[in-house]
BADRENBA-694645 format. One record per residue: residue in one letter; y, x, z of N, C-alpha, C, O, CB in turn. Coordinates in steps of 0.05 Angstrom, whole numbers, plus 5000, padded with zeros to 4 digits. Glycine has a CB too. Example, Ala and Ser with C-alpha at 12.3 -4.5 7.8 and 13.67 -1.06 7.14 Angstrom:
A488652645156491052465156493452645156493452855169491152265181
S495552575142497952735143500152585157502352685161498852825114
This chain:
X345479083801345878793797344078703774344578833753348878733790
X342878593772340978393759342978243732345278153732339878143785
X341178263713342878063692342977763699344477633684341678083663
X341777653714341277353730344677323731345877123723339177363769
X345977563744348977473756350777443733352977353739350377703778
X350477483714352477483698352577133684350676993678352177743678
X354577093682355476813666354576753638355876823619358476803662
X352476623637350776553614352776553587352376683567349176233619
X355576343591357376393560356776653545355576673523360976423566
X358076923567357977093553356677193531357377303511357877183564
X353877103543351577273517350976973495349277013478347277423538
X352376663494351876483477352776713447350976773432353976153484
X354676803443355476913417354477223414355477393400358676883413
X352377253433352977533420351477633399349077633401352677733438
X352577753373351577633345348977943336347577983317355277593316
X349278083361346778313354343378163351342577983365346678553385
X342678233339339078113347337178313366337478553369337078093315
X336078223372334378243401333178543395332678703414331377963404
X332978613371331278863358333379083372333279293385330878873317
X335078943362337679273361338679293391339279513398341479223336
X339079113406339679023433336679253450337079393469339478583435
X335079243442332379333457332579573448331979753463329379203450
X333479643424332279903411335980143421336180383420331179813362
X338179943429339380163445338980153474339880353484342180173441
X337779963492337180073510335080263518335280383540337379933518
X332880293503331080483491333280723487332080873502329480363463
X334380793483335881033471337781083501338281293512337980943438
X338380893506340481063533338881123562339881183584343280823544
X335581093553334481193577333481443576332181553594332581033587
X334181563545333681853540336082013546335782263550332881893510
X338481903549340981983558342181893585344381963593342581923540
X340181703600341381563630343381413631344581403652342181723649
X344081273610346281093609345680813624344480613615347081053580
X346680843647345780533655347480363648347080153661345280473682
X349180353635351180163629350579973604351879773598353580313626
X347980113589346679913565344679703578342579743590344880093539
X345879483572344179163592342279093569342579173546346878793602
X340778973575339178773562339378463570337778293561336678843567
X341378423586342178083593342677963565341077783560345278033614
X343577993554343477743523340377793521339377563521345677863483
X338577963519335777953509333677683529331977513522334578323514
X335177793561334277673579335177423583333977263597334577793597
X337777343567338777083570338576863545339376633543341377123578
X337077083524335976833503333176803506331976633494336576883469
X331676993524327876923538327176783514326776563523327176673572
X326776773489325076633472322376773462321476943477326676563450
X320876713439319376903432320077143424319177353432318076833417
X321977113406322577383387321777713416320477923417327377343374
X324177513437323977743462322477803472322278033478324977743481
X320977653478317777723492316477853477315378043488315877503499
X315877803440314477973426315278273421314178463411314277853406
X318878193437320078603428318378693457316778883456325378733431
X318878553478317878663506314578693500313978913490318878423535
X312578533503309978573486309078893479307479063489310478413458
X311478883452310879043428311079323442309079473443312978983400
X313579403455314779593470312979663494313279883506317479503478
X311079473500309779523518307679703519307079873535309179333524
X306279623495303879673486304379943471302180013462302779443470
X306280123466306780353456305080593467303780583487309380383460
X305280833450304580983458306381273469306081513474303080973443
X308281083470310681343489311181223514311680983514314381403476
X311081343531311981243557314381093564314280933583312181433570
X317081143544319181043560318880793542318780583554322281223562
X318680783518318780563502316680313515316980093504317980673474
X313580353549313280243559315380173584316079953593311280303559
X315980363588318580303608320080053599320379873615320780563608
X321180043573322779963564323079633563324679453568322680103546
X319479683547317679333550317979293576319779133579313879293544
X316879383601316379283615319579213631319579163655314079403625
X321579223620324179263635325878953618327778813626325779643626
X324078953592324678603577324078383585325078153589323478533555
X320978583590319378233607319178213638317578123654315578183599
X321178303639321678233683323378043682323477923703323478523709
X325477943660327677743672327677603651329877483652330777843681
X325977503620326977343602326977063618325777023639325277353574
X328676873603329976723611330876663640330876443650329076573602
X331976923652332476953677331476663692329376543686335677023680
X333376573711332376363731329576163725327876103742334676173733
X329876083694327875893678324676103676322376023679329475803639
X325576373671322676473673321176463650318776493654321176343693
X321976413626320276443596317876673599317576893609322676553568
X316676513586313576703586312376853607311177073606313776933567
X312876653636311976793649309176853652308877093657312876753665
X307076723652303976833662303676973638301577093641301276593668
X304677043614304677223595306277523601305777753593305677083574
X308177413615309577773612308777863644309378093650314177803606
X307377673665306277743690303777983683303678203694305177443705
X301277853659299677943656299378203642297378343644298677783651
X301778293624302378553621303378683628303478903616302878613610
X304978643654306678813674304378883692304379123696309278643690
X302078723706300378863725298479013705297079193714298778653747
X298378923673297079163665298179493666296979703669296579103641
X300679433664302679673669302079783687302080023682305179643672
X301479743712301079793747299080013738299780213750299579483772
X296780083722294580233719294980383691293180463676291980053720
X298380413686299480583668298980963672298881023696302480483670
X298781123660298281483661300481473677300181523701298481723631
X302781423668306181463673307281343694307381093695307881373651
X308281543715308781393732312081193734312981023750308081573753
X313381333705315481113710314880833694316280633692318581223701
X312580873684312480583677311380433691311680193687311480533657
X309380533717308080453731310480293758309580113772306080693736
X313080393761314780453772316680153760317779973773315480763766
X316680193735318079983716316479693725317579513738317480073678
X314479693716312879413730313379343751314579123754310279413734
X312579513776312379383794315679263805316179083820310679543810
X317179433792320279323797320378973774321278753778323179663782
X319479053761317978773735316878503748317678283743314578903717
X315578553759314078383785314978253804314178033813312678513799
X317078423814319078273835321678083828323077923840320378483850
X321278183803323578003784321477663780321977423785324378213742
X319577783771317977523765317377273792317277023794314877653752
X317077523810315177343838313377093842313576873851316877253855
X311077293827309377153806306677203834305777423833309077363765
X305477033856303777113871300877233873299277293890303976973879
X301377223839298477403830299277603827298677643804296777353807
X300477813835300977973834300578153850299778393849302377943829
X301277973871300878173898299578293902300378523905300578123917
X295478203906294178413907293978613888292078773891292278353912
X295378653870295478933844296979123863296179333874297678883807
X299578983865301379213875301579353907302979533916304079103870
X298779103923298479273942296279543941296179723958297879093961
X295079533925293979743914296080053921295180263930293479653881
X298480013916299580253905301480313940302680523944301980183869
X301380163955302780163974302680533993304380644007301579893990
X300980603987300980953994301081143972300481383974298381054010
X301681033955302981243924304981483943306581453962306080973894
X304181683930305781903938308981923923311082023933304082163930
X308481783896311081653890313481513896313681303883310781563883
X315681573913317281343924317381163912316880933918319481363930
X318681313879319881123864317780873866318580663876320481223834
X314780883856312980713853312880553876312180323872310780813846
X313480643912313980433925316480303933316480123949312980473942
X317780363926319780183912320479963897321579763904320480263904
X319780033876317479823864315779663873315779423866316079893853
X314079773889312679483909313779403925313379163930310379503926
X315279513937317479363960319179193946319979013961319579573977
X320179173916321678933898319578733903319878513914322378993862
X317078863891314778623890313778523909311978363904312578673879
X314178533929312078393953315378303966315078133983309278683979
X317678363964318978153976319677893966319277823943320778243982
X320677723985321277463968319177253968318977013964321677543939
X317277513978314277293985313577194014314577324032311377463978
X311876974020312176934054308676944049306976804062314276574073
X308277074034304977054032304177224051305077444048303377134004
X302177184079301377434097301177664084302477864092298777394111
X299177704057298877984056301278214042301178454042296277994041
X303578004029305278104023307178254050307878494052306277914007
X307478034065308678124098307678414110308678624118307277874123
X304778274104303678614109303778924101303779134113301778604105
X304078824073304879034064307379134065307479374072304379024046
X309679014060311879124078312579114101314979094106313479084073
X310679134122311079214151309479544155309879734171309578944173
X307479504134306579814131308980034116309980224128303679814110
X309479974094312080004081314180184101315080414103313379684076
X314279954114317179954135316780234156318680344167317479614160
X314480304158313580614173313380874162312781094172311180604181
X314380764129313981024112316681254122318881224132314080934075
X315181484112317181684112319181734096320881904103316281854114
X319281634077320881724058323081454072322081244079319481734021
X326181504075328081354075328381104067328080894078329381454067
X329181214032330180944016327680744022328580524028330681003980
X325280754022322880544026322980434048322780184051320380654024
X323180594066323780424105326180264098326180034105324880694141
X328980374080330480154083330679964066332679834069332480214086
X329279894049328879714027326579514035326579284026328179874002
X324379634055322279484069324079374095323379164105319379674077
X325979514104327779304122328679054116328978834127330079404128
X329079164094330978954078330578714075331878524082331278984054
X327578744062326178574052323978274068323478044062324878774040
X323278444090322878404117324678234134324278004142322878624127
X327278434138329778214155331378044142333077914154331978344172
X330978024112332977834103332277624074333577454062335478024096
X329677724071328377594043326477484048324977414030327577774020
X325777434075323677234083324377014107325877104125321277394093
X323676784110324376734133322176644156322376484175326276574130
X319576854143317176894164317976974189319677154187315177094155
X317376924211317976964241315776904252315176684262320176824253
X313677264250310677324274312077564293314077704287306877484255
X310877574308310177734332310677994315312478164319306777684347
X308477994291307878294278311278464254312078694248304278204253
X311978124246314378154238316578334253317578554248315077924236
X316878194269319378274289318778564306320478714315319777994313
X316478574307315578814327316279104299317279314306311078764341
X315479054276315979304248318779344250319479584250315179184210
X321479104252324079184253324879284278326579464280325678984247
X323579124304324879324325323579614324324479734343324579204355
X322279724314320580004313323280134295323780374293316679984293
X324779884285327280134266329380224277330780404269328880034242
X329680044302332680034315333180214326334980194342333479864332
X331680494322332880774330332680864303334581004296331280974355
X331280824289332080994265334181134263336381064273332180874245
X333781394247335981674242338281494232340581474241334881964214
X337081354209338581214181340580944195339480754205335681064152
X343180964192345780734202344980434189344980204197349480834187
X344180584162343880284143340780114152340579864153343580374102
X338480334158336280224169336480034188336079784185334980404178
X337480184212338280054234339079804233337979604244340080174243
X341679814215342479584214341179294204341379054210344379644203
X339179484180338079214173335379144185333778984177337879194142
X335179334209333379214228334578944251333678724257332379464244
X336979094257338578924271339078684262338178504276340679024273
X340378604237340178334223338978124223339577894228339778334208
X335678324211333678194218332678054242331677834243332478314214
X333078154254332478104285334077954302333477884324332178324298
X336677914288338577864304338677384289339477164296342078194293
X336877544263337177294253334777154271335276954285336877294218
X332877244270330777164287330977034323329276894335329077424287
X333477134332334377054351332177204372331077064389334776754350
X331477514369330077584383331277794404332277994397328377644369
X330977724431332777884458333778184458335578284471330977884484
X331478314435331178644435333478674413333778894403327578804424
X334978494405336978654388339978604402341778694389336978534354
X340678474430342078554440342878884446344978964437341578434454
X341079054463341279254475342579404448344379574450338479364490
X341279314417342279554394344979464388346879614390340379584361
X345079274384347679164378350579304403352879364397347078794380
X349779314424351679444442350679784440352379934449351379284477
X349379854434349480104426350980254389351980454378346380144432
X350380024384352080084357355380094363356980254356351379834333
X355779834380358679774383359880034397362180114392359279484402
X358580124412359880304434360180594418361980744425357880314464
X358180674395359380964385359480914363359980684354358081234388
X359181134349361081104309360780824296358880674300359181344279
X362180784284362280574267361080624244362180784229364680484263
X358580504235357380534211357680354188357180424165354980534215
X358980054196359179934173358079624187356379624204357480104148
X358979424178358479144187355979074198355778904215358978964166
X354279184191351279124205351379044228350678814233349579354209
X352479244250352679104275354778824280355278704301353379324294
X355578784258357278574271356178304250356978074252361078664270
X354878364238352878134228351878014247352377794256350678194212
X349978234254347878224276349578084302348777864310346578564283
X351478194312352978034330353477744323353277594342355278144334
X354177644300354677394295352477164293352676914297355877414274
X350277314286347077194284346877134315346976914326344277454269
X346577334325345877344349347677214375346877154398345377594350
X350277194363352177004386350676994411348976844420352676674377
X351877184420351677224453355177304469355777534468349177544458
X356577184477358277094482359177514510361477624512357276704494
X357077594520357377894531358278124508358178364513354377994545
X358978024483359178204457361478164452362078204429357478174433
X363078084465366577954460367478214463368178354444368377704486
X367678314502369778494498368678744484370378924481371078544523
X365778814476364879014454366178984429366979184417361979004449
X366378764422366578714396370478824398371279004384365478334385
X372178684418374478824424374879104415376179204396374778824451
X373579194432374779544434372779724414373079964416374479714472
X371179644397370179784361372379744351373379934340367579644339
X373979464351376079434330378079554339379679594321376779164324
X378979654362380779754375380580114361382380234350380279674410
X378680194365377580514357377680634326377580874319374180534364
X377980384308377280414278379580474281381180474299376180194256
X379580584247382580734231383680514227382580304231382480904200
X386580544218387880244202386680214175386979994164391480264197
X385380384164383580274136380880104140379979984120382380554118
X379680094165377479964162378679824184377379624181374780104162
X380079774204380779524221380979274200379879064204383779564238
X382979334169383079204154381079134135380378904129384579254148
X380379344127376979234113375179024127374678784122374679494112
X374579134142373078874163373778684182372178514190371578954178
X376678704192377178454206375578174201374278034216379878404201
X375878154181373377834170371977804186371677604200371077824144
X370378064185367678184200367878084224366877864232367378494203
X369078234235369378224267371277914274370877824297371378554277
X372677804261373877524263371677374275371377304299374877384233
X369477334245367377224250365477184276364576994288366477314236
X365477534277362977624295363977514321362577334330362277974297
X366377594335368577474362367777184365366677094385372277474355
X368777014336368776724337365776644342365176454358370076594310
X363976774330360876574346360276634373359676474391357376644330
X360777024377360376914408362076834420361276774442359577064426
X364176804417366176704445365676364444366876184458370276804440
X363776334424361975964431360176054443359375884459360475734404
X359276194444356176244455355376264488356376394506355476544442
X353776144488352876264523350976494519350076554497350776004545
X350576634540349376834547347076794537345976574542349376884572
X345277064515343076994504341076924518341077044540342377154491
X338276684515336976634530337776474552336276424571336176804534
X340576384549339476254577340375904569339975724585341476414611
């Protein structure tokens, strides 16, 4: 979760200064504490912060760049303080020794969604690094710029897991580009090994109102239950032949997840049983 989500009051009083606020989250990344935020740092975005992020940047220890570059991805969250300033030292980061700082940026970048950026971080798009495409997959979504598209449709073919499903992601639900080349990268997922892939190929596609995510959607319904995906996708897709599917999944679940998701499936029932038959 992003410090963006949290309720601005909170951090009006908080009486630490920006130094000591930076200098323990610096310290709990030598111990993995993710529970030390920098949202008050990120939610007063003035100078002082940008000059700790800057300063931290420009170090000569690696995490203490990590660290910069982890200040200047969200100061003044939504408002964006200092941005063509903390843009231009985050893609210097991109051509960091270290690859978690290299890693840190480009996750930096996607916070910013700053469109000069893009061609830096397509640079890195075949890093043997996940983590680092990961990082480009933050950065190039959110964008409807072609070459960003592009790059996470290449993305979306990688081998490594977490990256195919984060370039799903990004792809079926953080853009609302709709090409030929789009839609053709998510249906290439809808067999995928991965439940969550799938699904957020399905979504995608299902948001797109495109015919090829019927057949997955009734193949999801009919064996294990992986989790709401398919019944998103059913609701996007309202096709009115997904009723009595949508019936007998809910019929098969445990009594712990009939109740978890009923919503789900409420929903999913109620658009198609408006719906006429897809396409016609």
């Amino acid at each position: 979760m992003s410090s963006s989500t949290h309720s601005r009051p909170s951090y009006e009083h908080c009486p630490d200064p920006g130094s000591d606020l930076v200098a323990a989250y610096r310290a709990a990344i030598d111990c993995d504490d993710a529970a030390v935020s920098l949202a008050a740092v990120h939610y007063r975005g003035g100078k002082t912060e940008f000059e700790l992020g800057r300063h931290y940047g420009a170090s000569s220890d690696p995490l203490d760049r990590v660290t910069g570059a982890d200040v200047l991805a969200q100061l003044g969250w939504g408002e964006a303080t200092f941005q063509s300033e903390s843009v231009e030292i985050l893609i210097s980061l991109l051509k960091d020794a270290d690859e978690r700082v290299i890693s840190a940026a480009a996750v930096g970048l996607g916070h910013r969604k700053d469109p000069a950026a893009i061609r830096h971080v397509l640079a890195l798009v075949d890093h043997p690094n996940p983590d680092i495409q990961l990082g480009v997959v933050h950065a190039l979504s959110r964008h409807d710029i072609p070459a960003a598209i592009a790059g996470l449709i290449h993305l979306a073919r990688d081998l490594h897991e977490d990256v195919r499903n984060w370039a799903a992601f990004g792809l079926g639900s953080m853009t609302e580009v709709d090409t030929p080349e789009l839609s053709d990268a998510l249906a290439g997922l809808l067999d995928d090994p991965n439940a969550e892939i799938r699904g957020e190929a399905m979504t995608g596609l299902a948001r797109r109102q495109d015919a090829r995510t019927l057949a997955s959607i009734v193949r999801e319904l009919a064996g294990e239950f992986h989790g709401s995906w398919c019944l998103e996708a059913a609701e996007l897709l309202a096709d009115v032949r997904l009723v009595p599917l949508l019936r007998k999944a809910r019929e098969r679940l445990h009594e712990e997840d009939i109740l978890r998701f009923a919503a789900d499936f409420d929903r999913a029932e109620l658009a198609c049983s408006k719906a006429r038959v897809s396409g016609q």
